[in-house]
C-alpha positions, 0 to 999 in steps of 0.5 A: 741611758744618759751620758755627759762629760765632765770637764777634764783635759780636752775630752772630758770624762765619761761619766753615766747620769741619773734619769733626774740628772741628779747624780753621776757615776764615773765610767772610766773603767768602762771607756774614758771618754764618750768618744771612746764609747762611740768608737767600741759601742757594740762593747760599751753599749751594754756595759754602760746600761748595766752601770745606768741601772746599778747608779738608778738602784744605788748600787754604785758610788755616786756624786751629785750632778751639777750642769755647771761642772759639765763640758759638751758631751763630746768637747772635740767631734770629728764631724758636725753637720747641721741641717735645715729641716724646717723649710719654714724657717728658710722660707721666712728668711728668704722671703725678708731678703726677697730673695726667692726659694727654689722648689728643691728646698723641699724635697732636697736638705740643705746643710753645712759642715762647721767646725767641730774641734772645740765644742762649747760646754752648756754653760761656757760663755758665748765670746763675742769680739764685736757686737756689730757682728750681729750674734744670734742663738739657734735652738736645735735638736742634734744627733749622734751616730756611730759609723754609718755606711756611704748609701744608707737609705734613710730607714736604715740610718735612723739604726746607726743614731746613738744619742740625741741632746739639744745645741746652740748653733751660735750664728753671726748675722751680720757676717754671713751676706758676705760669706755667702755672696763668695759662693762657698759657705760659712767660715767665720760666721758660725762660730763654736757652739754650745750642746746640752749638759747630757745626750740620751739613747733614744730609748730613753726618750719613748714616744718622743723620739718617732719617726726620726723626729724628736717630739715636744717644746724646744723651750728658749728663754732670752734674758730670763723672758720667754723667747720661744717655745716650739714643737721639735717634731711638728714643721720638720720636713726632713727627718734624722733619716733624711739628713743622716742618708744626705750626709752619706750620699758619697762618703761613709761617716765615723762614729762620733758624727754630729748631725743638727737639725736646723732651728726649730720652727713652727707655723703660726695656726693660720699657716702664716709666720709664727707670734711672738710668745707674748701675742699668743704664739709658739714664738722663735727659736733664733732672734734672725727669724722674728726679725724676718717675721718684723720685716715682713710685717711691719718693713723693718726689724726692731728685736736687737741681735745678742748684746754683751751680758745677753743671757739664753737659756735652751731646753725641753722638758718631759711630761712632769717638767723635768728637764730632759737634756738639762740646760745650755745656759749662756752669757754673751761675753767680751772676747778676752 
């Protein structure tokens, strides 16, 4: 099953979506919004898979699915927490700090709560005040639960996801040292992001989603060029158990909670950092850590962070090269 938002008042309105992404059919007679599903899921669930099915068989009145018409699947979450699953990528940019990584890294997730109360639609501009503030994508698989229980071992939490799409974890660089020497985290420098037009019920993705990681190329495009093209599920330390049981270790969890997974990264085949695409590699899914692997290799970054006019394109296609999640596509703009 496959559910978006379409752009109306703050939350949007439910809409079911077609396996292509083709067509929606309206369901608001079911929940008005997608926050609402989540909260009386139990209710929903099934009524929102029989309106899937009737929309597949063209059994219901339907309208043409376009991604531009789209907000975030949920416009305003009550919680997002994003991760750092791939220790790789973490490693990379210590290392470019020569700053050292304690063992703890691998064993225990590290993760931040941003702010979730405006949540950028898949092809909403990516405001930008000053360019010198360093802006960079970040390429993430994220999750959707319902309510989840304080203690819930990592088995158990994979039963409490809901729905899983990809975002645009928009970072400013150039802001973070200084938020990070005050020794009590991100502010200013993580800004809103951007979700995926659709999120999908990890049925839906079959073999895909296994062992609490979503299998398959992140493909990321910069200004129309090919930036990077990572497998979500191979380099992940810590699984959507994991980071959901972490969350969780001392508090309950609402319905509507966001999880992310942290940048995609994956070794180069030699263990090494990764190769840009054009060399021959799987490339990056954030512009910070080919500026890392550039500093390890050669003394100093040369890849620019986003410019105004800057263009990114994020999404993983299936077996027969249909997009799975649809597009978060984005310019960079002025703040106006």
């Amino acid at each position: 099953m496959k559910l978006a938002s379409l752009k109306h008042g703050r939350d949007g309105r439910l809409v079911v979506i077609s396996r292509d992404l083709n067509w929606f059919t309206d369901a608001f007679l079911i929940a008005p919004t997608l926050q609402a599903a989540l909260d009386d899921w139990a209710r929903c669930e099934p009524l929102l898979r029989a309106l899937a099915e009737s929309l597949e068989h063209e059994g219901v009145p339907r309208g043409r699915f376009h991604e531009r018409e789209a907000a975030a699947p949920l416009p305003r979450a009550y919680q997002w927490a994003d991760g750092s699953a791939y220790v790789n990528h973490v490693a990379l940019v210590r290392q470019a700090r020569n700053a050292e990584m304690p063992d703890s890294f691998w064993t225990d997730p590290l993760m931040y709560q941003g702010a979730s109360d405006s949540m950028l639609g898949p092809r909403d501009p990516i405001p930008l005040a000053d360019e010198s503030w360093g802006c960079d994508l970040e390429a993430e698989v994220v999750v959707v639960t319902g309510d989840v229980p304080q203690g819930v071992s990592p088995e158990a939490a994979l039963t409490h996801v809901r729905l899983i799409g990809l975002v645009n974890d928009v970072s400013l660089r150039n802001l973070i040292p200084g938020e990070l020497s005050k020794g009590f985290g991100f502010v200013q420098s993580k800004p809103a992001s951007a979700l995926s037009p659709v999120f999908v019920t990890p049925d839906e993705l079959g073999p895909r989603w296994n062992g609490g990681k979503l299998h398959g190329t992140l493909s990321v495009h910069l200004n129309g060029a090919e930036f990077g093209k990572a497998d979500a599920g191979v380099d992940m330390t810590f699984d959507f158990g994991t980071l959901i049981a972490h969350l969780a270790k001392t508090r309950s969890l609402c319905a509507g909670t966001i999880i992310g997974s942290g940048t995609v990264s994956n070794r180069d085949t030699d263990g090494g950092p990764g190769k840009p695409v054009a060399d021959g590699g799987l490339g990056y899914s954030c512009i910070a850590e080919v500026r890392t692997v550039e500093t390890i290799l050669r003394g100093k970054a040369e890849t620019p962070f986003l410019k105004h006019g800057d263009t990114v394109r994020i999404e993983m296609l299936d077996d027969t090269h249909h997009s799975i999640f649809g597009a978060i596509e984005q310019k960079v703009a002025p703040l106006r």
